[in-house]
MDTraj code that builds the backbone (N, CA, C; nanometers):
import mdtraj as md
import numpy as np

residues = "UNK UNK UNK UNK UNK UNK UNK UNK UNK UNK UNK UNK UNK UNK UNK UNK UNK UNK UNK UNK UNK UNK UNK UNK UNK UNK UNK UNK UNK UNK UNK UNK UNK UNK UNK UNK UNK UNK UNK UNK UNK UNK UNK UNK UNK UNK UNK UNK UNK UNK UNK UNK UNK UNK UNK UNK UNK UNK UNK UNK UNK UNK UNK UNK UNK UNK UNK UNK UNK UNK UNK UNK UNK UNK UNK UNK UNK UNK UNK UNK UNK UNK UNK UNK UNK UNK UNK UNK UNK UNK UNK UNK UNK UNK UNK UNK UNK UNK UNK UNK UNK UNK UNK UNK UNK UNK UNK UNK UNK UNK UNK UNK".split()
xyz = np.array([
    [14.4533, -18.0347, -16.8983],
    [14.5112, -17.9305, -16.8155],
    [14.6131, -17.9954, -16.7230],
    [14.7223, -17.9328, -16.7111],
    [14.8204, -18.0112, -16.6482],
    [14.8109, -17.9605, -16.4863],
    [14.8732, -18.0042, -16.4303],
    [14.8426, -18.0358, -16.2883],
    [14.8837, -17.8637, -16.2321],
    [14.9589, -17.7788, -16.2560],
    [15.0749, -17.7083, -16.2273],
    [14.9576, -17.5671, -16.2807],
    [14.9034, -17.5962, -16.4114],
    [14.7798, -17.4972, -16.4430],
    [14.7133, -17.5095, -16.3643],
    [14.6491, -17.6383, -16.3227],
    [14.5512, -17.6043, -16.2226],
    [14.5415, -17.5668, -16.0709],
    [14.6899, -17.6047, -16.0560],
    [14.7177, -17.5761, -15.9701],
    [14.7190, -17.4019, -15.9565],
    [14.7659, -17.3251, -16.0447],
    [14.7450, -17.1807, -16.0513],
    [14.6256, -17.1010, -16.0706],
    [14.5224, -17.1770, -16.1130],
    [14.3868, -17.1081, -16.1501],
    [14.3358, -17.1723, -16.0371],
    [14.3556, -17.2498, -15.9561],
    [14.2890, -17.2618, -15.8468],
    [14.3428, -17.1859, -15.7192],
    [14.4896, -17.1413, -15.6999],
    [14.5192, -17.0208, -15.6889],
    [14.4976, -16.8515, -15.6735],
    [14.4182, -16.8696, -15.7789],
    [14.3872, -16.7583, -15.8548],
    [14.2298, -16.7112, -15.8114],
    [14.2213, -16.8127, -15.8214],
    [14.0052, -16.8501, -15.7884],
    [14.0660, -16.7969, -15.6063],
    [14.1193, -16.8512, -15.5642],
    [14.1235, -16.8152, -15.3962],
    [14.1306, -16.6864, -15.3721],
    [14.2369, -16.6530, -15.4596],
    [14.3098, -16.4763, -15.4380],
    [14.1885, -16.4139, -15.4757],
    [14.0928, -16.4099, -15.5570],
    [13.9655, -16.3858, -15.5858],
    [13.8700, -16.3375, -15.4932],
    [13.8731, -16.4852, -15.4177],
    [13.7760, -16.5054, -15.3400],
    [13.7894, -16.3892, -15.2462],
    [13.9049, -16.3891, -15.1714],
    [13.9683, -16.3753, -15.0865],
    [13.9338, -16.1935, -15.0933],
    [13.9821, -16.1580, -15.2273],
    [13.9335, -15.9830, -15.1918],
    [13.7868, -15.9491, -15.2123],
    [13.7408, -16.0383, -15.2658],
    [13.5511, -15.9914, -15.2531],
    [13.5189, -16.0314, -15.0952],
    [13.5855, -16.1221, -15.0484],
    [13.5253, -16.1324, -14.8345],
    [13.6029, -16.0122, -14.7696],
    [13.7177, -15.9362, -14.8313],
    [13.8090, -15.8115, -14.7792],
    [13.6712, -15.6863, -14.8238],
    [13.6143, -15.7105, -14.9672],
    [13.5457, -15.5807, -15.0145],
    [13.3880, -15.5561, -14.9164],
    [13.3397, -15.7057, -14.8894],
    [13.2245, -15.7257, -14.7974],
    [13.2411, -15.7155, -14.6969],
    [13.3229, -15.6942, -14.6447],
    [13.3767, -15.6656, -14.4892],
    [13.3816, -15.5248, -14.4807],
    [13.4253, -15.4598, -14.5613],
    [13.4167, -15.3362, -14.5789],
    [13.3323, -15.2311, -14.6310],
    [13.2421, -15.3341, -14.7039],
    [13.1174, -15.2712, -14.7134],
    [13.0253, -15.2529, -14.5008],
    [13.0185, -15.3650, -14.5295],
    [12.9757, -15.4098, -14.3977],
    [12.9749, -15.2947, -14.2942],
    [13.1062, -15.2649, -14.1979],
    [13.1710, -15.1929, -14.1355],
    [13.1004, -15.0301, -14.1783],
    [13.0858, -15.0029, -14.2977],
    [13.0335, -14.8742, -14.3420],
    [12.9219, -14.8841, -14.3311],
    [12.8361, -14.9659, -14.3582],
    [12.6811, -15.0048, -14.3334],
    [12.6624, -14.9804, -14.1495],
    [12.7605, -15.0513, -14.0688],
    [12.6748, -15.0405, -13.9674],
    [12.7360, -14.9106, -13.9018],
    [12.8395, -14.8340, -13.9525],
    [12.8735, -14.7216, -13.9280],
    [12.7852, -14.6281, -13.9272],
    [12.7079, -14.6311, -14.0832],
    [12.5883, -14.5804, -14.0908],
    [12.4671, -14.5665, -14.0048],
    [12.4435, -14.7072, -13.9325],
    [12.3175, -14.7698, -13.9350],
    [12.3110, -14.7359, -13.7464],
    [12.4760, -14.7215, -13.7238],
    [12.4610, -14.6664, -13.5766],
    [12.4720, -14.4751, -13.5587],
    [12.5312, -14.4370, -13.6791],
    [12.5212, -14.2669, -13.6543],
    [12.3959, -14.2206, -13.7082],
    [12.2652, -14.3076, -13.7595],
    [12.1411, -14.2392, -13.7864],
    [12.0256, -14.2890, -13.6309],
    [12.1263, -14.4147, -13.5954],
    [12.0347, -14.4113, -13.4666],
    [12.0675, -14.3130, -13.3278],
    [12.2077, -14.2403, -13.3043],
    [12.2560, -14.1966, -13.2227],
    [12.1822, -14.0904, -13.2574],
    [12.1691, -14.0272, -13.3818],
    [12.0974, -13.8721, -13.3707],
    [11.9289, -13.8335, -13.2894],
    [11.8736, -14.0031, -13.2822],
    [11.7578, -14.0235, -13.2280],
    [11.7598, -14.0104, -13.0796],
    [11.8926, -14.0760, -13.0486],
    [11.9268, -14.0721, -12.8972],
    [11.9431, -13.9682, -12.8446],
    [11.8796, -13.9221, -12.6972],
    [11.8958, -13.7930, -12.6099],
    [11.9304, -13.8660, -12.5251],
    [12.0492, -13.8069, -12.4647],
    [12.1143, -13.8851, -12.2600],
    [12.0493, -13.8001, -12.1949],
    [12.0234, -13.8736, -12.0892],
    [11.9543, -13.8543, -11.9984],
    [12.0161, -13.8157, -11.8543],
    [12.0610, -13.7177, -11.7967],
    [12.1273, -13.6887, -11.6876],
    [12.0637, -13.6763, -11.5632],
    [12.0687, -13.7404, -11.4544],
    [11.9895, -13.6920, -11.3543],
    [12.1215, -13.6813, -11.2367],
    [12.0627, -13.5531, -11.1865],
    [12.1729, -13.5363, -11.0545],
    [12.0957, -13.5249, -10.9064],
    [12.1796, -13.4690, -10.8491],
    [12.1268, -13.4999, -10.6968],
    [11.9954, -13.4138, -10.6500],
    [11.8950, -13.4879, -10.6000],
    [11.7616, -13.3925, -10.6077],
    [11.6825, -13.3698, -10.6738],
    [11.6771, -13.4391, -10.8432],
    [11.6147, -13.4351, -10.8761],
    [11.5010, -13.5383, -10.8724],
    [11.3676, -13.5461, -10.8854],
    [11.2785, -13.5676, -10.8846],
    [11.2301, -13.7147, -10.9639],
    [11.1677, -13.8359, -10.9592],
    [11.1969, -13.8861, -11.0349],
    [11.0926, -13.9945, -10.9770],
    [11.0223, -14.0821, -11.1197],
    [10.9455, -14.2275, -11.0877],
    [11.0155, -14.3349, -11.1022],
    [11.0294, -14.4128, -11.0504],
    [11.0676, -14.5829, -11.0591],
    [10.9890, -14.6628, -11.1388],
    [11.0118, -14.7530, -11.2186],
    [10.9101, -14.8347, -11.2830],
    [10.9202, -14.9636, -11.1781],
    [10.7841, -14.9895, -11.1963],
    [10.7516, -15.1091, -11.0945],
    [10.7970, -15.2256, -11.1146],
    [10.8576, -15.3436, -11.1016],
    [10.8986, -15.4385, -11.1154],
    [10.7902, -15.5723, -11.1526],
    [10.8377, -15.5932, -11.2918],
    [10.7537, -15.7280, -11.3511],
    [10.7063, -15.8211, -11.2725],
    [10.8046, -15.8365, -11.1498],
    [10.8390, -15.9909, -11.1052],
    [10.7085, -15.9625, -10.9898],
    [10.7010, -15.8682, -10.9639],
    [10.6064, -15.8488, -10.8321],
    [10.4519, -15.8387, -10.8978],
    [10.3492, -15.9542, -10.8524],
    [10.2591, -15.9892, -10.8536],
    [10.1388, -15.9005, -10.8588],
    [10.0660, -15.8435, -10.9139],
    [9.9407, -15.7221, -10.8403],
    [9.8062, -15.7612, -10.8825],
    [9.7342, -15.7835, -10.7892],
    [9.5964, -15.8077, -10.8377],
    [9.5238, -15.7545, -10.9071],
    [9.5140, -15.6035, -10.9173],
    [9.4945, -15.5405, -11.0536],
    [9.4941, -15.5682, -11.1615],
    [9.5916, -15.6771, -11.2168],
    [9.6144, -15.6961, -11.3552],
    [9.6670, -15.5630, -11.4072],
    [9.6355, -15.5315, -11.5692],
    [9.6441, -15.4723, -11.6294],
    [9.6088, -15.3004, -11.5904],
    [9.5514, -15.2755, -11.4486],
    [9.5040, -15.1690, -11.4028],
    [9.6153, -15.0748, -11.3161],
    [9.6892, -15.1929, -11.2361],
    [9.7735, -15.2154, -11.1858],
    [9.8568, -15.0399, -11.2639],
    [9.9577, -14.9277, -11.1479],
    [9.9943, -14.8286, -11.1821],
    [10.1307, -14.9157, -11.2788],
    [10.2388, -14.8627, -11.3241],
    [10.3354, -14.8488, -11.4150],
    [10.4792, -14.8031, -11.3285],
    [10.4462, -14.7349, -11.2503],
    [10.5669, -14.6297, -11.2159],
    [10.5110, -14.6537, -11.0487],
    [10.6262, -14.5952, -10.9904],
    [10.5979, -14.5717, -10.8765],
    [10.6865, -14.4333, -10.8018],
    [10.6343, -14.3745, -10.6848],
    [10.7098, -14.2657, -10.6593],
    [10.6198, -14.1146, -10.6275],
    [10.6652, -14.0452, -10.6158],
    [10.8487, -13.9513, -10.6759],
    [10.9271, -14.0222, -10.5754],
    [11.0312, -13.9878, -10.6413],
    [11.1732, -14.0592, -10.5403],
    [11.2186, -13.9367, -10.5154],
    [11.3025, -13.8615, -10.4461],
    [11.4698, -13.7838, -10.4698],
    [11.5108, -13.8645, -10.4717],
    [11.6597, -13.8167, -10.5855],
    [11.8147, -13.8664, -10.6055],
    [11.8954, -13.8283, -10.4653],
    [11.9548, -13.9098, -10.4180],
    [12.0261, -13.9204, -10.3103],
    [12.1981, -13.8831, -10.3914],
    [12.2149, -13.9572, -10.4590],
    [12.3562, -13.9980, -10.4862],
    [12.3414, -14.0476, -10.6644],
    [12.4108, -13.9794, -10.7413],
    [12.4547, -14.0292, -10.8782],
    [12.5584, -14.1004, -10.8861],
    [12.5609, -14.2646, -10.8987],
    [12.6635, -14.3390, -10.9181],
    [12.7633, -14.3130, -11.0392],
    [12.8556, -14.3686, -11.0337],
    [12.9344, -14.4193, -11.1677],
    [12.8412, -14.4904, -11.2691],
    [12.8408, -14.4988, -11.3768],
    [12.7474, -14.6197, -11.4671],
    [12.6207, -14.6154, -11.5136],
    [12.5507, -14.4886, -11.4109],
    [12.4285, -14.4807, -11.4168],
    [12.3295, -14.5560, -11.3177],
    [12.3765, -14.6079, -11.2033],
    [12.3720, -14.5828, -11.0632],
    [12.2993, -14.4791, -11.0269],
    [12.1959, -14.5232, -10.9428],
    [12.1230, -14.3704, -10.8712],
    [12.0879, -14.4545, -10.7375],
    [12.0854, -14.3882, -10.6449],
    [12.0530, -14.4032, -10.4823],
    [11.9239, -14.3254, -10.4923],
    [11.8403, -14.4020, -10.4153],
    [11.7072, -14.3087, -10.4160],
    [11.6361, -14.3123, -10.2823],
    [11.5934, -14.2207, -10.2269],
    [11.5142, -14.1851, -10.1315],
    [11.3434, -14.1565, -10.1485],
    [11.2813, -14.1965, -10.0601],
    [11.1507, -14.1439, -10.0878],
    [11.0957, -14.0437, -10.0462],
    [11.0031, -13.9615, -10.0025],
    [10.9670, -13.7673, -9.9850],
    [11.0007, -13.8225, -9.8558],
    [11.0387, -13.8950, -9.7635],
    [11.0798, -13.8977, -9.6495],
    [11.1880, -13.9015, -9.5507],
    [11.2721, -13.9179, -9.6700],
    [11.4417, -13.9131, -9.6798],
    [11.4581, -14.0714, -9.5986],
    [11.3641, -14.1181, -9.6793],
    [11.4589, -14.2855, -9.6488],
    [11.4549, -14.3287, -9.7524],
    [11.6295, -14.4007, -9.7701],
    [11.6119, -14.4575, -9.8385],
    [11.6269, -14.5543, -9.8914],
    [11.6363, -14.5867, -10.0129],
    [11.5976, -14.7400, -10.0490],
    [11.6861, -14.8453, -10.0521],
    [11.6653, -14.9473, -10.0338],
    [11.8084, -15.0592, -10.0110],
    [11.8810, -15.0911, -10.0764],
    [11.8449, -15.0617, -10.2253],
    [11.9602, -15.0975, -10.3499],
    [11.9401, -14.9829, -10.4234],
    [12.0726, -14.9322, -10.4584],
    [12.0970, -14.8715, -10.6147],
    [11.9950, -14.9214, -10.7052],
    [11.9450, -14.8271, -10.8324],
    [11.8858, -14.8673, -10.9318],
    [11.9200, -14.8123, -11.0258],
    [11.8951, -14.8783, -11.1485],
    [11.9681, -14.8523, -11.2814],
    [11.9121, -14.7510, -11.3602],
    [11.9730, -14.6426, -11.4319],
    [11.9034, -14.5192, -11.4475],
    [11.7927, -14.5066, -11.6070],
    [11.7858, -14.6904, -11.6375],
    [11.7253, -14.6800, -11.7040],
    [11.5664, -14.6984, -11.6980],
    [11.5711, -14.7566, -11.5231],
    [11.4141, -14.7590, -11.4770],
    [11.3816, -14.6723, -11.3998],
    [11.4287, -14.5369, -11.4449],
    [11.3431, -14.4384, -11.3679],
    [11.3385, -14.3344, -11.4853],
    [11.1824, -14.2853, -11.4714],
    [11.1879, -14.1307, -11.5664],
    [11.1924, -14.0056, -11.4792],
    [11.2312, -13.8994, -11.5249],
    [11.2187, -13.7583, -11.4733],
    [11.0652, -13.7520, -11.3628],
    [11.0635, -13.6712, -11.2751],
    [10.9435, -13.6202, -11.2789],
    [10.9262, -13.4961, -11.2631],
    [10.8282, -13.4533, -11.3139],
    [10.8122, -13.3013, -11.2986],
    [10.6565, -13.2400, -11.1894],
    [10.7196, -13.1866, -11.0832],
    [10.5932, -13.1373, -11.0159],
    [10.5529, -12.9783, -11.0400],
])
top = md.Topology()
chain = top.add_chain()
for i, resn in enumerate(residues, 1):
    res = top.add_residue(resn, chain, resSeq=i)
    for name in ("N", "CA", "C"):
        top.add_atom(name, md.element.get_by_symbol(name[0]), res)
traj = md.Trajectory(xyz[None], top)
């Protein structure tokens, strides 16, 4: 095989290559297209506005002798203020309130 052939079938082998990593890429992209519009239909947002009612989850980092008995949640809070981002200001039934913003993914609804 002369140098100039192989030089073209090795060429050739690349250009190859080259559209099966274009066709897997594009498989790909449709897969997780998929794989994120069957999880979004699972997803409900969660809106909370001012006044509504609501538990805090307790923080890992804080120690309780209870162990495992130990409550989960803490509260009711009122919503003071709905941030940008999902930001919430929270007050307790006493209208004080709390020193930091919290993230609206550690609090659930509550219903009295």
């Amino acid at each position: 095989m002369k140098e100039s052939e192989w030089a073209q079938a090795r060429f050739d082998q690349l250009n190859r290559i080259e559209g099966k990593c274009l066709a897997v890429m594009s498989h790909r992209r449709l897969y997780q297209k998929r794989v994120k519009n069957t999880f979004d239909k699972k997803v409900r947002s969660r809106r909370f506005s001012e006044g509504d009612l609501v538990l805090k989850k307790v923080s890992q980092a804080l120690k309780d002798n209870r162990g495992k008995w130990a409550p989960n949640y803490e509260g009711p809070f009122v919503i003071k203020k709905a941030l940008s981002g999902g930001a919430l200001v929270l007050a307790n039934m006493d209208d004080e309130e709390l020193p930091s913003p919290v993230n609206s993914n550690v609090v659930k609804r509550y219903y009295a």
